[in-house]
Backbone as ProteinMPNN parsed JSONL, in Angstrom:
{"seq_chain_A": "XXXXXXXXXXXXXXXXXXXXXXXXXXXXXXXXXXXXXXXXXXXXXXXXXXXXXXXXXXXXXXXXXXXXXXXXXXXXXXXXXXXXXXXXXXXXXXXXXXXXXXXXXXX", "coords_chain_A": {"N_chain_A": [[-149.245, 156.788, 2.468], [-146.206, 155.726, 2.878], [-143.289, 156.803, 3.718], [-140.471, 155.711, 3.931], [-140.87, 153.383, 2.525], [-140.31, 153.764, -0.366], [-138.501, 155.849, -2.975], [-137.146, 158.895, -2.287], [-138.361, 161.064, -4.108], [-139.554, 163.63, -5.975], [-142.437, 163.271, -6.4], [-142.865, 161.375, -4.302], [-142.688, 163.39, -2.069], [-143.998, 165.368, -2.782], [-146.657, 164.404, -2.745], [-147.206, 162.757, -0.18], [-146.997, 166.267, 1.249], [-149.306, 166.787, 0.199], [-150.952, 164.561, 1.291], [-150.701, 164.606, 4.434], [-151.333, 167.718, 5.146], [-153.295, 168.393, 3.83], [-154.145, 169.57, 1.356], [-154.876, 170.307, -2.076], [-153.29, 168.986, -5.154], [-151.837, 170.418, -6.61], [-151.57, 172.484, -4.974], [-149.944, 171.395, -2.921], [-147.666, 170.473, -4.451], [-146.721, 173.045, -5.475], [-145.575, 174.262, -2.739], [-143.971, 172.307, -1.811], [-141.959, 173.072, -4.062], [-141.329, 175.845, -3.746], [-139.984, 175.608, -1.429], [-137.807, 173.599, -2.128], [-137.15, 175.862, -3.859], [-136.091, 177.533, -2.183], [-133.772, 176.526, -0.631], [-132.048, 176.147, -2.754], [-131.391, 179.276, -3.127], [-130.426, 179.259, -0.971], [-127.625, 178.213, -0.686], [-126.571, 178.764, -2.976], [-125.928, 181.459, -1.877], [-123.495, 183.491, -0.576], [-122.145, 184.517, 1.356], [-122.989, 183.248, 3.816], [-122.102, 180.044, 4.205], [-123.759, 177.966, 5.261], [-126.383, 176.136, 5.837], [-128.864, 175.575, 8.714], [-131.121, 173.343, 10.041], [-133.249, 173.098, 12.249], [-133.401, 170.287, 14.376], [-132.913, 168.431, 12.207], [-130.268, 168.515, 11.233], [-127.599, 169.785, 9.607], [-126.834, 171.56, 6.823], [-124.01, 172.189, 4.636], [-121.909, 174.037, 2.378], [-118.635, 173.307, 0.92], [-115.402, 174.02, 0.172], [-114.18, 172.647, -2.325], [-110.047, 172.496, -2.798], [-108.101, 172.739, -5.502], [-106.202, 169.945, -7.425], [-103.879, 167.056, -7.741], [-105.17, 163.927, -10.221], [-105.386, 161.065, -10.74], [-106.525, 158.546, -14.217], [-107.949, 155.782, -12.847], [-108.005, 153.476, -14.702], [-106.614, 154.029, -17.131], [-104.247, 155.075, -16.094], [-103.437, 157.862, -16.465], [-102.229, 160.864, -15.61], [-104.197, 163.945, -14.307], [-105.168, 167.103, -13.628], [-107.175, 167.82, -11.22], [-110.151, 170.69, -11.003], [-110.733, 173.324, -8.536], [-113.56, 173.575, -7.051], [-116.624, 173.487, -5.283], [-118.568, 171.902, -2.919], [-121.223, 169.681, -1.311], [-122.022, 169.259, 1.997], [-123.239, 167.376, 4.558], [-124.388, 167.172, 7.222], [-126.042, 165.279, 10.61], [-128.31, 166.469, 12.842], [-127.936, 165.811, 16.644], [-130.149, 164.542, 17.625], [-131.047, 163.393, 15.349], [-129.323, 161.561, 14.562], [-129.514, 159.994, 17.214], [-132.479, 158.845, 16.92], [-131.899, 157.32, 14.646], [-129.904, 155.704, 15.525], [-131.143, 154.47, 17.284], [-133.828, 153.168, 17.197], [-137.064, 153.325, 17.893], [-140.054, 151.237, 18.602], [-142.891, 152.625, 17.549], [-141.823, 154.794, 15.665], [-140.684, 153.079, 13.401], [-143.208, 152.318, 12.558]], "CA_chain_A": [[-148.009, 156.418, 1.778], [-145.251, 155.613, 3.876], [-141.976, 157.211, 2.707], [-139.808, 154.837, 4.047], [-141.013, 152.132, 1.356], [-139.829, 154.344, -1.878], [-137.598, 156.432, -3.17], [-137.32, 159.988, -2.312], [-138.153, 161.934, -5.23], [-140.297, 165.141, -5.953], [-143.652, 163.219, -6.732], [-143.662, 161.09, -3.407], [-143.067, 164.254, -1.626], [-145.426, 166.234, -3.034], [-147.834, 163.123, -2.567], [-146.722, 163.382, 1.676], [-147.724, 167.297, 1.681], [-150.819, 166.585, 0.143], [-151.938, 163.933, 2.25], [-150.362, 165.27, 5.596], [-151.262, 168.665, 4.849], [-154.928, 168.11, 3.396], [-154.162, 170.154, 0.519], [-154.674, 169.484, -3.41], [-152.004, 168.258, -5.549], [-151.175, 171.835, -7.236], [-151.058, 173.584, -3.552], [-148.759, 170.252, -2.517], [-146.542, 170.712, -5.948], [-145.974, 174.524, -5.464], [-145.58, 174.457, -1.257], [-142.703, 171.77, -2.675], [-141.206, 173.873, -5.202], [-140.932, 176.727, -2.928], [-139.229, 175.113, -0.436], [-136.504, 173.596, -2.768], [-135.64, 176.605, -4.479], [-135.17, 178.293, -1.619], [-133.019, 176.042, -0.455], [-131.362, 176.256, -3.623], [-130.876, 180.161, -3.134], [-129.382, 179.724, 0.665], [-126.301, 177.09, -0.97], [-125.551, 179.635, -3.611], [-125.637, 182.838, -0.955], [-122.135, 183.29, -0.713], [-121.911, 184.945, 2.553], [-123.23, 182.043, 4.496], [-122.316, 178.332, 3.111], [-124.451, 176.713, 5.914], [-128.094, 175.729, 6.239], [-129.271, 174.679, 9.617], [-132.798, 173.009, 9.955], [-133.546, 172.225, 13.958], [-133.612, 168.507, 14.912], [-132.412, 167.5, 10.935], [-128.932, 168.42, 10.477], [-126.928, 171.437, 8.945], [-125.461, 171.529, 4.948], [-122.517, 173.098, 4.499], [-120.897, 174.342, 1.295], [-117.021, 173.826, 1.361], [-114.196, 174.339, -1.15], [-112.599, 171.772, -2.218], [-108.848, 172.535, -3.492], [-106.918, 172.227, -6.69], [-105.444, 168.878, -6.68], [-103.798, 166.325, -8.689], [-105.366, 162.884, -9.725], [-105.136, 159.758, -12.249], [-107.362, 157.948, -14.285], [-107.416, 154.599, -12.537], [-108.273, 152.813, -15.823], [-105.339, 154.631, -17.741], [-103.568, 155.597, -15.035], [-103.03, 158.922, -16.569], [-102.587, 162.004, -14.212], [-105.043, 164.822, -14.697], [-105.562, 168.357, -13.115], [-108.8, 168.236, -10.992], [-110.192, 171.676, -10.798], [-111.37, 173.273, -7.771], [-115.244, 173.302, -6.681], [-117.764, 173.602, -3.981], [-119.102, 170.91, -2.594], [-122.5, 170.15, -0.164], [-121.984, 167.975, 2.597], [-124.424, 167.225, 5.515], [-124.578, 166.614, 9.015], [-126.785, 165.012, 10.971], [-128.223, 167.109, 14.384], [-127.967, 164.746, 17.333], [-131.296, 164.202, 17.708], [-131.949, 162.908, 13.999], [-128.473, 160.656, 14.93], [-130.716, 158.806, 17.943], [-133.418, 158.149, 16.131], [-131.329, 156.682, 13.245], [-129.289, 154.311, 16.113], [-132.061, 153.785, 18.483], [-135.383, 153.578, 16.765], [-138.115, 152.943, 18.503], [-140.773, 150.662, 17.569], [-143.069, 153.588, 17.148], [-141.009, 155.256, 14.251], [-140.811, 152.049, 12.135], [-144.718, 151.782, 11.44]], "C_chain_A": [[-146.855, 156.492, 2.768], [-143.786, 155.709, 2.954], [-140.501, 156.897, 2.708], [-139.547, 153.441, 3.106], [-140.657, 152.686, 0.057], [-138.424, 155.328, -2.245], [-138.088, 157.816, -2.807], [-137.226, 160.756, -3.639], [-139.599, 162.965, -5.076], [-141.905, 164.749, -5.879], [-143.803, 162.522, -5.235], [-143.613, 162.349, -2.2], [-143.897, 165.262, -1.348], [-146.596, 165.529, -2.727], [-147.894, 163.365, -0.976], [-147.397, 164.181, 2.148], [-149.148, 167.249, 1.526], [-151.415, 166.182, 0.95], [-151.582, 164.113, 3.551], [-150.672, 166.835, 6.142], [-153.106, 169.103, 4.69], [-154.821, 169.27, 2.34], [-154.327, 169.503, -1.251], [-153.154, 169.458, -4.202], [-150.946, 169.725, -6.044], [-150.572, 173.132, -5.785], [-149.965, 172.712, -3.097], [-147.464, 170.582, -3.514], [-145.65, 172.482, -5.586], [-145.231, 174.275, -4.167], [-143.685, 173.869, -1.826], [-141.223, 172.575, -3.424], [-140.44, 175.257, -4.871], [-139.766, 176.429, -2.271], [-137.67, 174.576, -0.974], [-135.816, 174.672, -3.089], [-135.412, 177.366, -3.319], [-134.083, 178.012, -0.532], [-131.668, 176.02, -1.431], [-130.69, 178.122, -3.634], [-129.834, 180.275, -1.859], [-127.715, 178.914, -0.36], [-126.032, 177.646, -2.273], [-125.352, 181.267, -2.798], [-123.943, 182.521, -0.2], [-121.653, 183.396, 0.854], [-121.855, 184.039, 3.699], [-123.48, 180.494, 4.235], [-123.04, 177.692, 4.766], [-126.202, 177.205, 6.043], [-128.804, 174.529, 7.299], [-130.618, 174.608, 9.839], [-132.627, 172.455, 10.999], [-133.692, 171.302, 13.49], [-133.372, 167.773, 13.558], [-131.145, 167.408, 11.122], [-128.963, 170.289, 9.921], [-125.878, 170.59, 7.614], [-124.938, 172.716, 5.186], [-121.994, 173.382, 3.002], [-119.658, 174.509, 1.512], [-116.646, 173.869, 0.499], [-113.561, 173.329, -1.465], [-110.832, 172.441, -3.538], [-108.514, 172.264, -4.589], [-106.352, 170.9, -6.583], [-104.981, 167.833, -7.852], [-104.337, 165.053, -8.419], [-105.221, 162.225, -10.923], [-106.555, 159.225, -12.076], [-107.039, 156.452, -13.764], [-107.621, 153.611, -13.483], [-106.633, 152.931, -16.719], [-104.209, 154.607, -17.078], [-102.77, 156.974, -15.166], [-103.394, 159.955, -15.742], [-103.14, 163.017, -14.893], [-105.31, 165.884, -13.377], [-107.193, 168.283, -12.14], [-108.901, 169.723, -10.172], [-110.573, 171.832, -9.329], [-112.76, 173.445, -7.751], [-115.671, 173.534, -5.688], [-118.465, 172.328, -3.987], [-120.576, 170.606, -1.296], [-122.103, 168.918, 0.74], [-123.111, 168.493, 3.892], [-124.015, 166.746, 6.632], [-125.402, 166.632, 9.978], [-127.411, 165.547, 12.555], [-128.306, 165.408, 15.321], [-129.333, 163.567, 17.818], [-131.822, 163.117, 16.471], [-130.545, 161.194, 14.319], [-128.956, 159.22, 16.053], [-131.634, 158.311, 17.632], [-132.819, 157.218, 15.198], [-130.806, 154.971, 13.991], [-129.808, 153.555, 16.811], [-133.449, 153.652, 18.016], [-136.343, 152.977, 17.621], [-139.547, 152.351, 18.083], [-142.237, 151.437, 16.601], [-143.068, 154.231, 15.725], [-140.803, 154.154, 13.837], [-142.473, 151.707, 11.483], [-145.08, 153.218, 10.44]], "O_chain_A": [[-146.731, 157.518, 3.436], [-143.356, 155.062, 1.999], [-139.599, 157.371, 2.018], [-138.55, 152.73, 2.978], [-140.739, 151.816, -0.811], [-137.416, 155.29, -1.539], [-139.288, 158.053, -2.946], [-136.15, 161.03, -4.17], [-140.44, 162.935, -4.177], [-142.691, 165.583, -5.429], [-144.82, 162.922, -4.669], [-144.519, 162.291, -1.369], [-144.347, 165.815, -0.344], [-147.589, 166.191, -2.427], [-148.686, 164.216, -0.571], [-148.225, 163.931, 3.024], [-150.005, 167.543, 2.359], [-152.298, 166.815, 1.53], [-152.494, 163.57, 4.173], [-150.367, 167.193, 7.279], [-153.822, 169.886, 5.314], [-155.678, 170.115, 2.598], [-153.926, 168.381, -1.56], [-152.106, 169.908, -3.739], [-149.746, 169.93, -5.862], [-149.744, 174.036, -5.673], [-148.923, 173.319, -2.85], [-146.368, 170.928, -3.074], [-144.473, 172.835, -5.511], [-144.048, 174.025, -4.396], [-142.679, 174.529, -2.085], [-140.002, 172.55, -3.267], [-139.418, 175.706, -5.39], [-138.676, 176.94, -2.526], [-136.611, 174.951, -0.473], [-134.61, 174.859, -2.93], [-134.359, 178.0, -3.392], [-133.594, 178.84, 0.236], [-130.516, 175.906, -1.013], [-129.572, 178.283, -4.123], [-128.852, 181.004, -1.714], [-126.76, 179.687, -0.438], [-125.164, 177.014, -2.874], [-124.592, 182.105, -3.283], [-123.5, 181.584, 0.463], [-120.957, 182.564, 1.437], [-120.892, 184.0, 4.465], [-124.538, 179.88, 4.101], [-122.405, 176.741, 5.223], [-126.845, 178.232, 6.257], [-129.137, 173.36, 7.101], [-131.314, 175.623, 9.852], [-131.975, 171.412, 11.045], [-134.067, 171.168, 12.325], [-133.569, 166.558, 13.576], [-130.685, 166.27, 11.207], [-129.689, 171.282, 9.869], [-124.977, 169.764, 7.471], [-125.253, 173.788, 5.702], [-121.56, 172.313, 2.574], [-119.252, 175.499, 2.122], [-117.463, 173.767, -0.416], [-112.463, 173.045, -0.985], [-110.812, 172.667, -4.748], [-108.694, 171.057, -4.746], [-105.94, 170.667, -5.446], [-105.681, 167.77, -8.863], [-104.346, 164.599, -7.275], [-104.963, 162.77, -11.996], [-107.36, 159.192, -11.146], [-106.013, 155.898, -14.16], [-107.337, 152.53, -12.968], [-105.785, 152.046, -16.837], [-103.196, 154.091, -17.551], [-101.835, 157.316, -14.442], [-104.499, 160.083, -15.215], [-102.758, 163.186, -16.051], [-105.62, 165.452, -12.267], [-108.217, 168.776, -12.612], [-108.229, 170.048, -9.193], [-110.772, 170.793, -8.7], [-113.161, 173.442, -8.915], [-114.803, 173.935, -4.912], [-118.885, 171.793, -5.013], [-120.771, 171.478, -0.449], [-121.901, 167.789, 0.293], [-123.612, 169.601, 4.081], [-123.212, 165.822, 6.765], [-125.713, 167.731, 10.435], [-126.913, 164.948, 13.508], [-128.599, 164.298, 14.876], [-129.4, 162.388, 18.164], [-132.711, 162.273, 16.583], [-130.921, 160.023, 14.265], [-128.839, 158.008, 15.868], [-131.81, 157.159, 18.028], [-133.465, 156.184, 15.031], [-130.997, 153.819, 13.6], [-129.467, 152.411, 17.111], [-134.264, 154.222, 18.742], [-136.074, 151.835, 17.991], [-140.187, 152.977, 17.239], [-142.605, 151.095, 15.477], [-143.97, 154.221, 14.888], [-139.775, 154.508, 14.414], [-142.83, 151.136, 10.453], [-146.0, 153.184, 9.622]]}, "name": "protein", "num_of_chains": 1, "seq": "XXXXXXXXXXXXXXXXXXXXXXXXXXXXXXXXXXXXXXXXXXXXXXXXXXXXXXXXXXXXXXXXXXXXXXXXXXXXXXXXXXXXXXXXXXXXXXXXXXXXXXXXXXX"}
């Protein structure tokens, strides 16, 4: 399965570990499941809003501000609260591959 031809979602992933992995679908599903939430515990750990993964990129949790804005339909102005937000950035490595691919990485 080539995971360039679909959408990223939980089943062709788990499909990936399986067959990259040589595991069955329930050891693929958990391995999965793991791995999210504990991704999901680093990006609520307060102490440290970043998560760096060699040669991918680093997420960040930032703040965004208080701020005023309008509906652009209405054009009524409205309060937007503040929040946390996830943003991403790409290590340099995953950046060359992306601008330079090589014919290689496309099959």
């Amino acid at each position: 399965m080539n995971i360039n031809k679909c959408k990223i979602i939980r089943v062709s992933l788990y499909k990936v570990f399986q067959k990259r992995l040589k595991v069955n679908e329930k050891e693929a599903h958990y391995l999965l499941e793991k791995i999210l939430d504990q991704l999901k515990r680093a990006f609520l750990n307060v102490q440290d809003p970043r998560i760096k993964i060699s040669s991918f990129g680093t997420f960040m949790v930032t703040h965004k501000k208080e701020r005023m804005g309008r509906n652009p339909r209405t054009l009524v102005k409205s309060v937007i609260l503040p929040r946390r937000k996830i943003t991403f950035r790409a290590s340099k490595g995953l950046l060359q591959k992306l601008n330079h691919p090589s014919t290689e990485e496309m099959l």
